[in-house]
Predicted model as a PDB file, atoms N, CA, C, CB and O in Angstrom, pLDDT in the B-factor column:
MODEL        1                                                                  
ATOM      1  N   UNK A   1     -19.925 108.274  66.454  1.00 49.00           N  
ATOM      2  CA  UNK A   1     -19.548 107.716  67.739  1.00 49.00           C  
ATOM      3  C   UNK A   1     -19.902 108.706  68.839  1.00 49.00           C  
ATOM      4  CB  UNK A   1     -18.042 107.371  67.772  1.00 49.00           C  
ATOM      5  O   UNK A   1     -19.610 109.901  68.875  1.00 49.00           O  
ATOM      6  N   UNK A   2     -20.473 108.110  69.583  1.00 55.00           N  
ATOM      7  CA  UNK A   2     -20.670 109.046  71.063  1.00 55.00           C  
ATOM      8  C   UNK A   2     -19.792 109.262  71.856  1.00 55.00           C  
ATOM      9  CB  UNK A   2     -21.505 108.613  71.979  1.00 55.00           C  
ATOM     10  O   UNK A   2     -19.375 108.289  72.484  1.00 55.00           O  
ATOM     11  N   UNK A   3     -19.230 110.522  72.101  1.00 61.00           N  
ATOM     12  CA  UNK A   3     -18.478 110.902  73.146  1.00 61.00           C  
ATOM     13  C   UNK A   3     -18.458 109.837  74.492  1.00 61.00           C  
ATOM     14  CB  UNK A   3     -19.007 112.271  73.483  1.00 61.00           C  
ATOM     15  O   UNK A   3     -19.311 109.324  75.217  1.00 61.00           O  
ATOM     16  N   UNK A   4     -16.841 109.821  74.373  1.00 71.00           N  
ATOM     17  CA  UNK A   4     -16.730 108.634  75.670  1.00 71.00           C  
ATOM     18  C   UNK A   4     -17.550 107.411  75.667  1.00 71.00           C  
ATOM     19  CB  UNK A   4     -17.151 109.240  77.054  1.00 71.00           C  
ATOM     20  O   UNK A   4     -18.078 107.211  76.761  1.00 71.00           O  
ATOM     21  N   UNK A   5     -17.803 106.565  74.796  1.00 76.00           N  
ATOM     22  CA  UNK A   5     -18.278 105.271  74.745  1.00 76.00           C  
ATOM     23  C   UNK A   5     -16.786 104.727  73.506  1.00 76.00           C  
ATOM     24  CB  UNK A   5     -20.273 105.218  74.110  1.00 76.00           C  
ATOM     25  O   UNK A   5     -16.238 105.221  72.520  1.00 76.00           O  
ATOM     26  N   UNK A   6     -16.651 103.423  74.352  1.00 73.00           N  
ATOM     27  CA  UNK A   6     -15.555 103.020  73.077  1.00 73.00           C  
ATOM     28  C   UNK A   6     -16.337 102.264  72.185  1.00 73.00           C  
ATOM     29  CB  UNK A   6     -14.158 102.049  73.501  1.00 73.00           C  
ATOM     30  O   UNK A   6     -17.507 101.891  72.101  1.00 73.00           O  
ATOM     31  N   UNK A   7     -14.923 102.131  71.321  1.00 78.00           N  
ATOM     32  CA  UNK A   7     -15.517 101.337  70.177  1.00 78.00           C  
ATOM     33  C   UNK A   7     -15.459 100.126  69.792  1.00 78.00           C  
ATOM     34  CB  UNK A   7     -15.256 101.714  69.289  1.00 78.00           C  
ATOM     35  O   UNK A   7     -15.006  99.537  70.774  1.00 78.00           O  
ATOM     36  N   UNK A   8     -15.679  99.170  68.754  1.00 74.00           N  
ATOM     37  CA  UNK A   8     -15.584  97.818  69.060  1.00 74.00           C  
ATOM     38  C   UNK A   8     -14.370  97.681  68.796  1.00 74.00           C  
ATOM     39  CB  UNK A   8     -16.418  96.893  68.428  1.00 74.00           C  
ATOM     40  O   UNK A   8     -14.076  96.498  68.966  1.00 74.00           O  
ATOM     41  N   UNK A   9     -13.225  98.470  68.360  1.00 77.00           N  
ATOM     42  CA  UNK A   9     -11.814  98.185  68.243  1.00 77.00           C  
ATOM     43  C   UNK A   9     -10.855  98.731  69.565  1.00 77.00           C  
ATOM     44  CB  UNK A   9     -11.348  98.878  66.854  1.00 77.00           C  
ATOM     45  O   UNK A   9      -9.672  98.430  69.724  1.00 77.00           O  
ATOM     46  N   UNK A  10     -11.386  99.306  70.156  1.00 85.00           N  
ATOM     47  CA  UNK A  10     -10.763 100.243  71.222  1.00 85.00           C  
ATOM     48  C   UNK A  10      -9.329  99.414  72.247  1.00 85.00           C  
ATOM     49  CB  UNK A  10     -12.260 100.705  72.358  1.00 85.00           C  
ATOM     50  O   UNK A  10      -8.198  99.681  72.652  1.00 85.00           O  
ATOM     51  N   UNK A  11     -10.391  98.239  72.274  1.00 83.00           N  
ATOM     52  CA  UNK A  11      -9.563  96.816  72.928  1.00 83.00           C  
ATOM     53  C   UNK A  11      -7.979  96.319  72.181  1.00 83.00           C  
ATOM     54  CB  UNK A  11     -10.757  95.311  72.631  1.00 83.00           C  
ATOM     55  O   UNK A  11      -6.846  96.178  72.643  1.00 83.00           O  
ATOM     56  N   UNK A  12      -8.542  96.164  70.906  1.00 85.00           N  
ATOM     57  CA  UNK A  12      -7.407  95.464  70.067  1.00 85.00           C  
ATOM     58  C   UNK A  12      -6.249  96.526  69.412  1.00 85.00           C  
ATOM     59  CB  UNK A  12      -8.175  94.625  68.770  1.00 85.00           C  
ATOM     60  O   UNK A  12      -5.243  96.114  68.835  1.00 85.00           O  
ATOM     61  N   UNK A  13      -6.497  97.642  69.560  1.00 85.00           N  
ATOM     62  CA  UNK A  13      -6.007  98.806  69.421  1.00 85.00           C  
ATOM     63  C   UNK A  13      -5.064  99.242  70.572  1.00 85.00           C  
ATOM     64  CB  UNK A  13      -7.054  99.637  69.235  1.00 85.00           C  
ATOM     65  O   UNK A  13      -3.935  99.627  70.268  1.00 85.00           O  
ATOM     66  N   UNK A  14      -5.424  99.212  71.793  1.00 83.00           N  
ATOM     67  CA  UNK A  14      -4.697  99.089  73.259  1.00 83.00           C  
ATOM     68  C   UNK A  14      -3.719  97.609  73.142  1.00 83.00           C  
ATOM     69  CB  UNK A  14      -6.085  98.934  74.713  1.00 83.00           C  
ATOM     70  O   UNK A  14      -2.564  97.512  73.557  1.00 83.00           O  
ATOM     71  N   UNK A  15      -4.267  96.858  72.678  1.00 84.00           N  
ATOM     72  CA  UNK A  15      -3.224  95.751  72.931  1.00 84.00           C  
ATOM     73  C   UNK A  15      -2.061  95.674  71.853  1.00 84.00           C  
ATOM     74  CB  UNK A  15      -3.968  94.338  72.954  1.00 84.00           C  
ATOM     75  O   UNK A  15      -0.964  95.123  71.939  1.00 84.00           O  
ATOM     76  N   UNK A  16      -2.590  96.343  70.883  1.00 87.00           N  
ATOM     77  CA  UNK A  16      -1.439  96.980  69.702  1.00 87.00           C  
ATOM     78  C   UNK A  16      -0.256  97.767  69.495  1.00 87.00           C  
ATOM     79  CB  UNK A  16      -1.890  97.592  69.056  1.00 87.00           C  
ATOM     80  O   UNK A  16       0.750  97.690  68.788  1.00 87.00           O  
ATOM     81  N   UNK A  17      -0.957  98.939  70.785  1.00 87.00           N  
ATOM     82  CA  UNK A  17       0.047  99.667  71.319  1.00 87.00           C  
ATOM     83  C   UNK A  17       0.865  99.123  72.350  1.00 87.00           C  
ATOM     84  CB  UNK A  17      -0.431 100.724  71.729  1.00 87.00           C  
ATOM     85  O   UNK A  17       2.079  99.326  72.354  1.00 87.00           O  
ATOM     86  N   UNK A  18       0.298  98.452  73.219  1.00 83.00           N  
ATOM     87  CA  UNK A  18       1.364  97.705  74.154  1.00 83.00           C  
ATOM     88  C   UNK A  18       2.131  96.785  73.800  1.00 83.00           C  
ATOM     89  CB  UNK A  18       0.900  97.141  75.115  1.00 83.00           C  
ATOM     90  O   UNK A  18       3.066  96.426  74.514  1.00 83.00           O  
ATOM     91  N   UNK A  19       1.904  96.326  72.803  1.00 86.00           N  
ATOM     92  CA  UNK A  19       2.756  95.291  71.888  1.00 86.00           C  
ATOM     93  C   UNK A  19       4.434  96.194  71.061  1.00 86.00           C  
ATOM     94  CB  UNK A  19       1.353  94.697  70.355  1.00 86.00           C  
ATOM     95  O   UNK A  19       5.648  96.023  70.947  1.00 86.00           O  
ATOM     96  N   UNK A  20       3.382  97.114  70.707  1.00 89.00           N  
ATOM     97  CA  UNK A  20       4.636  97.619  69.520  1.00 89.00           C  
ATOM     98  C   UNK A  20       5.445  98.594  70.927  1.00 89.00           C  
ATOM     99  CB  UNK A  20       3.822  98.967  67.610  1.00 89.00           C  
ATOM    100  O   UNK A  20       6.665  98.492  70.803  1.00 89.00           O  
ATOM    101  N   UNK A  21       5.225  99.088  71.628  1.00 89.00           N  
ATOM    102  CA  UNK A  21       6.279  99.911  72.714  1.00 89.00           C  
ATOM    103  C   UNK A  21       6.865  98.571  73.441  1.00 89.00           C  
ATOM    104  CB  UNK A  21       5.364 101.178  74.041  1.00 89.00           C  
ATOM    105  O   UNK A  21       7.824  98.768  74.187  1.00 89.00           O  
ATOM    106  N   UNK A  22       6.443  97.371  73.319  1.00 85.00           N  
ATOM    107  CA  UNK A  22       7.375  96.389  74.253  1.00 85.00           C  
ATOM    108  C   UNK A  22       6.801  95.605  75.586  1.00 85.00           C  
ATOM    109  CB  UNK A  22       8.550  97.292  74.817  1.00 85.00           C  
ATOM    110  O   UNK A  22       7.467  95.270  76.565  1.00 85.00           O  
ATOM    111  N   UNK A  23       5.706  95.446  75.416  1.00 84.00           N  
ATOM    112  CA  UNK A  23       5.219  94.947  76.745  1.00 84.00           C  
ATOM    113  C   UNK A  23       5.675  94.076  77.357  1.00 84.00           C  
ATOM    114  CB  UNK A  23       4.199  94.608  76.789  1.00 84.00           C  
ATOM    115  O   UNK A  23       5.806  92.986  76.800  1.00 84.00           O  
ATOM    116  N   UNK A  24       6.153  94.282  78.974  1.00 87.00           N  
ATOM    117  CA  UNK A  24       6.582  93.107  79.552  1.00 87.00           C  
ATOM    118  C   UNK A  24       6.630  92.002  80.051  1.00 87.00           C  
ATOM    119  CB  UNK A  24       6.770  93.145  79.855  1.00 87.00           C  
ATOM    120  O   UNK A  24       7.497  91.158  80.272  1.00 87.00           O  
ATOM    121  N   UNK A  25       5.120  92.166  80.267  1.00 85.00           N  
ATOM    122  CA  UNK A  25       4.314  90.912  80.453  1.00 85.00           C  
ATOM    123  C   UNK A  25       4.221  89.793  78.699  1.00 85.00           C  
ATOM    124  CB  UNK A  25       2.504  91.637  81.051  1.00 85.00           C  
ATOM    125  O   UNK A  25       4.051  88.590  78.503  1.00 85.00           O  
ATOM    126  N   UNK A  26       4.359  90.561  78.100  1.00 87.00           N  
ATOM    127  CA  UNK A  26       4.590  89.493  76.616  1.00 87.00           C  
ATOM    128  C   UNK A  26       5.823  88.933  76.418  1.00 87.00           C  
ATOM    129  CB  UNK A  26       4.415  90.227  75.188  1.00 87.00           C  
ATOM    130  O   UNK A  26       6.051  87.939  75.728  1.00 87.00           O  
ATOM    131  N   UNK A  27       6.907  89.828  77.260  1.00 89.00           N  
ATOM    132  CA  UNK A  27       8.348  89.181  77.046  1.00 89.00           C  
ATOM    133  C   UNK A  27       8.749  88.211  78.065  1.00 89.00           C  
ATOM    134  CB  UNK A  27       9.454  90.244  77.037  1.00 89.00           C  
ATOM    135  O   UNK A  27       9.712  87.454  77.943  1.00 89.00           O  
ATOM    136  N   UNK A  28       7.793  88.280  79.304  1.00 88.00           N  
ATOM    137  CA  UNK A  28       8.274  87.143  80.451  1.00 88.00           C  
ATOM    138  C   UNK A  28       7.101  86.052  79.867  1.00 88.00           C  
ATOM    139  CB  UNK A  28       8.064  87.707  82.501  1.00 88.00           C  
ATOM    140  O   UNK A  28       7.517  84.938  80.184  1.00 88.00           O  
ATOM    141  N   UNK A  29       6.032  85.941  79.270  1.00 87.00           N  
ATOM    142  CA  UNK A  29       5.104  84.857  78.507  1.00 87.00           C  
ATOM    143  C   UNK A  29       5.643  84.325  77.486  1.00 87.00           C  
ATOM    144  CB  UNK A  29       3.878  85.321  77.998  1.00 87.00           C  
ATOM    145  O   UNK A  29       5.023  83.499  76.816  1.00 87.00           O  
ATOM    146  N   UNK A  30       7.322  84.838  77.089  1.00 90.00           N  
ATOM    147  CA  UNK A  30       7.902  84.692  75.845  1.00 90.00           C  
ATOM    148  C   UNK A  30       9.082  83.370  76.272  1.00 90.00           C  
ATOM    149  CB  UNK A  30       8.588  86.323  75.254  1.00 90.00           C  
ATOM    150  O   UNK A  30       9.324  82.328  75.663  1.00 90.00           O  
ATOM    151  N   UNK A  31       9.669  83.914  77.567  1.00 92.00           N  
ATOM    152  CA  UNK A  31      10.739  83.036  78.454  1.00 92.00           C  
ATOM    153  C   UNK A  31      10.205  82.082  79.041  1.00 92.00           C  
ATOM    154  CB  UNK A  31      11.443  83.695  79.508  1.00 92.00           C  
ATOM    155  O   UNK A  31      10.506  80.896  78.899  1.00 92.00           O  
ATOM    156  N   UNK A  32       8.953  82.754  80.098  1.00 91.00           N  
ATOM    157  CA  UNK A  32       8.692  81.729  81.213  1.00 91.00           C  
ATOM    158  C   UNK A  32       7.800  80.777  80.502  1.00 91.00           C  
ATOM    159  CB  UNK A  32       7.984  82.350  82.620  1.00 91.00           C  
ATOM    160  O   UNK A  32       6.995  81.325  79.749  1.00 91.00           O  
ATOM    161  N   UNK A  33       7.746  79.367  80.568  1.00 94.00           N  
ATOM    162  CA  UNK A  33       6.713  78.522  80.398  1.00 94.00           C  
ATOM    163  C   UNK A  33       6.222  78.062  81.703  1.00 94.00           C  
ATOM    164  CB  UNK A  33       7.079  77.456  79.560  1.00 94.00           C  
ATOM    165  O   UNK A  33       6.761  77.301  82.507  1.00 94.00           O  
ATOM    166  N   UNK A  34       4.798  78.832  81.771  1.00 93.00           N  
ATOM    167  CA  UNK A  34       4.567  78.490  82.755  1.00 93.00           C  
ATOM    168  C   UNK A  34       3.647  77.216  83.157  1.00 93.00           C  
ATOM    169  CB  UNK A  34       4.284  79.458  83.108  1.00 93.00           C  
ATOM    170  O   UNK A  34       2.985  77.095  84.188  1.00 93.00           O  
ATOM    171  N   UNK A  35       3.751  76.438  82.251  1.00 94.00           N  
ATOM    172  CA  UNK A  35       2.435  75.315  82.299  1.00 94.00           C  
ATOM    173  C   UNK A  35       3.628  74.310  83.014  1.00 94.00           C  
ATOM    174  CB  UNK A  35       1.483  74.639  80.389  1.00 94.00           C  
ATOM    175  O   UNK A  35       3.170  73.644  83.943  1.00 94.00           O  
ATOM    176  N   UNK A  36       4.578  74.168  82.829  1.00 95.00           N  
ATOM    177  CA  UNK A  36       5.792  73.694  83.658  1.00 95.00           C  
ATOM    178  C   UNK A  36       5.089  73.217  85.332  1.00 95.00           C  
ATOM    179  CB  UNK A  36       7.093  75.207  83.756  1.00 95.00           C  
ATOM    180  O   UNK A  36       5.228  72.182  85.982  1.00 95.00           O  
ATOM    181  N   UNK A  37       4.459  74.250  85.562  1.00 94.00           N  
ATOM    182  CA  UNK A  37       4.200  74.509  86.915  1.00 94.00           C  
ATOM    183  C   UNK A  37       2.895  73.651  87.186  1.00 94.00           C  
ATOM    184  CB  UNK A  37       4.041  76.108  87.210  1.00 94.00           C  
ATOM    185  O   UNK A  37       2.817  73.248  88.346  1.00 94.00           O  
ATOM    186  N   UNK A  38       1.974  73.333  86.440  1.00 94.00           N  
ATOM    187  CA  UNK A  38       0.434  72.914  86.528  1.00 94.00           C  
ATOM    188  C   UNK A  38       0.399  71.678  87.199  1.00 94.00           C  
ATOM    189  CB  UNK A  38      -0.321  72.743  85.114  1.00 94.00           C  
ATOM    190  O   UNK A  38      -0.639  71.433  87.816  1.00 94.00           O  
ATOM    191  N   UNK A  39       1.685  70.493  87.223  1.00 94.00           N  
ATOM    192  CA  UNK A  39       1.066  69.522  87.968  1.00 94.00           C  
ATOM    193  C   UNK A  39       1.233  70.043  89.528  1.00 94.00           C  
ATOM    194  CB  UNK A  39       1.733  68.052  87.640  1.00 94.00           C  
ATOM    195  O   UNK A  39       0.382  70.083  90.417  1.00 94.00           O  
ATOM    196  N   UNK A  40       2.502  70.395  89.551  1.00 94.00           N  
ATOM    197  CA  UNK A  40       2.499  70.585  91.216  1.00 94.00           C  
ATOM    198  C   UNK A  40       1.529  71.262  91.609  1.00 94.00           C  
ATOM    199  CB  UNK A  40       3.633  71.268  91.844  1.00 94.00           C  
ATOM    200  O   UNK A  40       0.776  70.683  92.392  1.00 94.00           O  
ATOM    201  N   UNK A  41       1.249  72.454  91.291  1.00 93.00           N  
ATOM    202  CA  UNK A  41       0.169  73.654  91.506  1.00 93.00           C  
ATOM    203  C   UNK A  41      -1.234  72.373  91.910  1.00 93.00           C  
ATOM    204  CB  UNK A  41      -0.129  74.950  89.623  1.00 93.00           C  
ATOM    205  O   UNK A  41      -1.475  72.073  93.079  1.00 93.00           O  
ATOM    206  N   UNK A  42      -1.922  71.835  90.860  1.00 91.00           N  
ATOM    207  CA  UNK A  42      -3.149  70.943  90.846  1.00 91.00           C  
ATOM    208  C   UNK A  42      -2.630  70.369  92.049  1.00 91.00           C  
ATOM    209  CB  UNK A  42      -3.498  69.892  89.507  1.00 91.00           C  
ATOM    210  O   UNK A  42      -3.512  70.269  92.901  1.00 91.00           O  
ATOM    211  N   UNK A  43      -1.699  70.026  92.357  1.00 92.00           N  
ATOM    212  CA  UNK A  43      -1.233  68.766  92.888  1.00 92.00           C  
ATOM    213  C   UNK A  43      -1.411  69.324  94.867  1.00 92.00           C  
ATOM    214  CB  UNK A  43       0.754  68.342  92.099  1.00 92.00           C  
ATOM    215  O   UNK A  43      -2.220  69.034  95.749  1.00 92.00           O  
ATOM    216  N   UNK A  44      -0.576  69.926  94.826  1.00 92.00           N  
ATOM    217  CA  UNK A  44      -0.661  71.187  95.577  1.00 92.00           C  
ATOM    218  C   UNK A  44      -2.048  71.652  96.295  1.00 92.00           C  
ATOM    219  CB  UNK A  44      -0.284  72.223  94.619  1.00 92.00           C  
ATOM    220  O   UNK A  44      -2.332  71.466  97.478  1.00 92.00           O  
ATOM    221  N   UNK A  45      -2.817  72.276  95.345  1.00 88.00           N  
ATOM    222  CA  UNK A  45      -4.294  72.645  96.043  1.00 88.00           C  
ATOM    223  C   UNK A  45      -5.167  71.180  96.280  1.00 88.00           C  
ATOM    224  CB  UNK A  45      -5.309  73.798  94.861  1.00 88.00           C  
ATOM    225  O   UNK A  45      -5.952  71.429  97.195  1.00 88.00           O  
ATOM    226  N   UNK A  46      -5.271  70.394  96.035  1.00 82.00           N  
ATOM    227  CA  UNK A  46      -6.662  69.323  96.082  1.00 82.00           C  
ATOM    228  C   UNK A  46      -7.611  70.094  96.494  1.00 82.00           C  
ATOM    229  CB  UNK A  46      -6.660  67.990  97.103  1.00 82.00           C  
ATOM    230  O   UNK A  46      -7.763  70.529  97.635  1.00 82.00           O  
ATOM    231  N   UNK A  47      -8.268  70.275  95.558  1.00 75.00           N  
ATOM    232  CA  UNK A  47      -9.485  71.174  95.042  1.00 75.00           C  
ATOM    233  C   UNK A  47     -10.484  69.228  95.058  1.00 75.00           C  
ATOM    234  CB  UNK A  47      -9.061  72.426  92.838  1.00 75.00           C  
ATOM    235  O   UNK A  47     -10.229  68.083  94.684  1.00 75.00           O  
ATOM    236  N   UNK A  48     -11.367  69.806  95.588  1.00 75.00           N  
ATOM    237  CA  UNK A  48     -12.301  68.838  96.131  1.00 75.00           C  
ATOM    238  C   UNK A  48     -13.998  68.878  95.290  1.00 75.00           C  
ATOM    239  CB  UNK A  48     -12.377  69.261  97.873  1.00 75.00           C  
ATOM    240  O   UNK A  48     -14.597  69.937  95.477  1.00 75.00           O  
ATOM    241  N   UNK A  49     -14.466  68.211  94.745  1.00 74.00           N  
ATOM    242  CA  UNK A  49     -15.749  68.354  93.596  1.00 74.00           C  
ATOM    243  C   UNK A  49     -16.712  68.901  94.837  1.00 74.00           C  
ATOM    244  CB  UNK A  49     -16.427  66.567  92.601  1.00 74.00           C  
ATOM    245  O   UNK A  49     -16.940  68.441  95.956  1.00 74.00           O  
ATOM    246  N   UNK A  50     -17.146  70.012  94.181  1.00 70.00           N  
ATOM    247  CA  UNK A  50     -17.997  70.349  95.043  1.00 70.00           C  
ATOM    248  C   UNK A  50     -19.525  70.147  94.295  1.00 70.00           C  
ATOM    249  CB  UNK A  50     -17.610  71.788  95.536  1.00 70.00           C  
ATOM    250  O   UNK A  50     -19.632  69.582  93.206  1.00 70.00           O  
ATOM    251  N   UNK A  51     -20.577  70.647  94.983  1.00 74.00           N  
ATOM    252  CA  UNK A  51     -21.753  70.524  93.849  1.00 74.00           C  
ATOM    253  C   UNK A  51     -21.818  71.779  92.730  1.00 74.00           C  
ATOM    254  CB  UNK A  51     -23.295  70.500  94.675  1.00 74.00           C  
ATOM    255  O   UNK A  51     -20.968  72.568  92.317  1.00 74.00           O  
ATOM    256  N   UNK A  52     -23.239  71.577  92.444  1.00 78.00           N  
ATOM    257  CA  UNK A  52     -23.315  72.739  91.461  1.00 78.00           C  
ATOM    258  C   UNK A  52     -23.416  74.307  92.461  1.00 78.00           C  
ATOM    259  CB  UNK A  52     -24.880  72.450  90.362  1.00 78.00           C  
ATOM    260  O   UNK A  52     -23.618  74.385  93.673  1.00 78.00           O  
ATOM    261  N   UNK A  53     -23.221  75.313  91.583  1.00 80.00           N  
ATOM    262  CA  UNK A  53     -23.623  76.332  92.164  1.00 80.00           C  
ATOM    263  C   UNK A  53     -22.489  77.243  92.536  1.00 80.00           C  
ATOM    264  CB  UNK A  53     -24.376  75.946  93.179  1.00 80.00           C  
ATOM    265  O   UNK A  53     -21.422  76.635  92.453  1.00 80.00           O  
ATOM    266  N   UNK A  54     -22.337  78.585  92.946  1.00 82.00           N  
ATOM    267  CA  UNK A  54     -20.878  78.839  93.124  1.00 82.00           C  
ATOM    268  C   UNK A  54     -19.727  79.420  91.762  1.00 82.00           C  
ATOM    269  CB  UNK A  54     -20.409  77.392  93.637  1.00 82.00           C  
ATOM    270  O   UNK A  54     -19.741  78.984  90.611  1.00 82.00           O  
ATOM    271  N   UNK A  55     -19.095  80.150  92.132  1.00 83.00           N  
ATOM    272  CA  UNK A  55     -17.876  80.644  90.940  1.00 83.00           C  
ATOM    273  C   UNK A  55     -17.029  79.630  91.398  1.00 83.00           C  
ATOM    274  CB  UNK A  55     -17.070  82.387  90.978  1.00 83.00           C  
ATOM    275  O   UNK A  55     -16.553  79.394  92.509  1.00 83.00           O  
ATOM    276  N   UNK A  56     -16.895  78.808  89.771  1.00 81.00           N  
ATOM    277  CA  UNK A  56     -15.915  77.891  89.497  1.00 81.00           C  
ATOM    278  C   UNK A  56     -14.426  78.594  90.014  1.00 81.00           C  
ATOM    279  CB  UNK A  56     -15.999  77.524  87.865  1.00 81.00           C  
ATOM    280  O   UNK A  56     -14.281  79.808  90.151  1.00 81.00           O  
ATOM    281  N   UNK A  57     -13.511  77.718  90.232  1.00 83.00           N  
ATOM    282  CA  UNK A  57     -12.329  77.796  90.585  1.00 83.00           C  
ATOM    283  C   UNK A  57     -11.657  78.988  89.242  1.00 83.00           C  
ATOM    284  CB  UNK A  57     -11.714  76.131  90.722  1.00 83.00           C  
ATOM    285  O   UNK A  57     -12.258  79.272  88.206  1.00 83.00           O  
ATOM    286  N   UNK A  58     -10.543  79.413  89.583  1.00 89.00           N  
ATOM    287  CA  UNK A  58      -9.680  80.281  88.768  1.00 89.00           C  
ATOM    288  C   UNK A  58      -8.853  78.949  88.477  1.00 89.00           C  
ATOM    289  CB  UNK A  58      -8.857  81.739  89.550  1.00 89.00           C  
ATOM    290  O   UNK A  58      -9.038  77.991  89.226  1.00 89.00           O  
ATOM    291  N   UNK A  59      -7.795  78.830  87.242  1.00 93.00           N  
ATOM    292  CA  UNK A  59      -6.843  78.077  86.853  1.00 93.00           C  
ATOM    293  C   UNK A  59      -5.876  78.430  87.481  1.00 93.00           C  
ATOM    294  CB  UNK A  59      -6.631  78.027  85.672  1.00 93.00           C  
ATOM    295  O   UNK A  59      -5.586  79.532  87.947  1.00 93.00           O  
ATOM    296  N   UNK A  60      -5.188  77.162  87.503  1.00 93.00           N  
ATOM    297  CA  UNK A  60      -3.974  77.311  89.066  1.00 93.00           C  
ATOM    298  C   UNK A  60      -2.876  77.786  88.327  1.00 93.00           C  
ATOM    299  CB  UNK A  60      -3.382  75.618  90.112  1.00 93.00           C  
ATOM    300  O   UNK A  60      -2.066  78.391  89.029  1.00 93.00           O  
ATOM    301  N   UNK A  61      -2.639  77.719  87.340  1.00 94.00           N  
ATOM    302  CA  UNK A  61      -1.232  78.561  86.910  1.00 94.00           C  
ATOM    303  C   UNK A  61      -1.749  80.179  86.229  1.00 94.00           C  
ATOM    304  CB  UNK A  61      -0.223  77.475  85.453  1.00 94.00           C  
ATOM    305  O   UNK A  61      -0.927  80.763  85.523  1.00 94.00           O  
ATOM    306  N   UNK A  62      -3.036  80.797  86.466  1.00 93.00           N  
ATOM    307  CA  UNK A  62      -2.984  81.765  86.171  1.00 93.00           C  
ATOM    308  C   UNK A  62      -2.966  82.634  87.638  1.00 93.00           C  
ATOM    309  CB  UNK A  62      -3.942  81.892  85.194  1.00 93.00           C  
ATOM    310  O   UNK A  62      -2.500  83.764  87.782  1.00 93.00           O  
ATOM    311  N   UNK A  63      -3.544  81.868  88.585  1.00 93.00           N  
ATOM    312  CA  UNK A  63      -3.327  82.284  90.255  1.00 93.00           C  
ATOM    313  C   UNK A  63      -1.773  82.273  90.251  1.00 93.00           C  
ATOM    314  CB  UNK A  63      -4.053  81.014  91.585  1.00 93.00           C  
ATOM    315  O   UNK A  63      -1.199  83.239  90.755  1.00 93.00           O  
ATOM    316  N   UNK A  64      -1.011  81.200  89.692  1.00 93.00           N  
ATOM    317  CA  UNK A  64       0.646  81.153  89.606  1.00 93.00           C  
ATOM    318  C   UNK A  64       1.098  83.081  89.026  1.00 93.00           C  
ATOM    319  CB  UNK A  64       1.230  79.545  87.997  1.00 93.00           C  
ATOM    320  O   UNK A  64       1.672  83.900  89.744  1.00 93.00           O  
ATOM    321  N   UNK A  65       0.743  83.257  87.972  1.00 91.00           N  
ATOM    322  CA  UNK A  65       1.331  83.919  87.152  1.00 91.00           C  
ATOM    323  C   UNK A  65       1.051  85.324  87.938  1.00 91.00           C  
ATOM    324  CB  UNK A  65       0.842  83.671  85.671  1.00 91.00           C  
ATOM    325  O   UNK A  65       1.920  86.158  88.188  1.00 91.00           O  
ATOM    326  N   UNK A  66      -0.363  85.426  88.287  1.00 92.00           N  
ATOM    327  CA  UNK A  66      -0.668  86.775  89.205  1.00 92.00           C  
ATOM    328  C   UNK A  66      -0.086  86.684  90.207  1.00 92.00           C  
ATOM    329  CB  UNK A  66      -1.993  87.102  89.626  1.00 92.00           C  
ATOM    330  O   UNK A  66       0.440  87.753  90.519  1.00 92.00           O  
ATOM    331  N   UNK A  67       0.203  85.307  91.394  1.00 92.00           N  
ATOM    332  CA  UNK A  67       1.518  85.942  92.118  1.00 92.00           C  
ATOM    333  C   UNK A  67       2.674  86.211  91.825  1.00 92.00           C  
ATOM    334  CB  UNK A  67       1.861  85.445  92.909  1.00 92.00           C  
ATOM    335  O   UNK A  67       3.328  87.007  92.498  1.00 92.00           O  
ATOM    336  N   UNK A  68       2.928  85.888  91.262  1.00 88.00           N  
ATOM    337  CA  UNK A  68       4.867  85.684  90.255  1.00 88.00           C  
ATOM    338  C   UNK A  68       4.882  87.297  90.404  1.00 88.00           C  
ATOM    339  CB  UNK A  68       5.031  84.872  87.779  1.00 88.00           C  
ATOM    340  O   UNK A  68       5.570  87.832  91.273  1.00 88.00           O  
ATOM    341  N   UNK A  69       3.780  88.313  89.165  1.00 85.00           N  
ATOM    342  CA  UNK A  69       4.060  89.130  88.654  1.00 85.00           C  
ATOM    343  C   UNK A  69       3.735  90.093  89.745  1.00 85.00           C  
ATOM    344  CB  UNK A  69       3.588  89.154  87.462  1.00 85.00           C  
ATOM    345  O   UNK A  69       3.920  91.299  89.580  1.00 85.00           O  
TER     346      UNK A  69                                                      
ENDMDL                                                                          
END                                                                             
């Protein structure tokens, strides 16, 4: 392995450790259901068909969850 390049586990290994110390974002994904929220949210933006071309929209309950947190 080359100094300072990760590895193909490096990822799942980080999320291993944040798991086993308690992560908090896994314990409010554990309580909150947040799909609860998806019609109003959709309902809410009227997001309008646009043509091709362009970065597609983000999902409205993950825009939910990044303001929440």
């Amino acid at each position: 392995m080359m100094a300072g390049q990760p590895s193909f586990f490096d990822l799942s290994d980080r999320y291993e450790a944040l798991s086993a110390a308690g992560d908090p974002l896994e314990r409010l994904a554990a309580v909150v259901d947040f799909e609860v929220f998806r019609g109003p949210l959709v309902a809410a933006l009227r997001r309008r068909v646009r043509g091709k071309g362009g970065r597609p929209p983000l999902d409205p309950v993950l825009m939910f969850k990044i303001l929440v947190v």
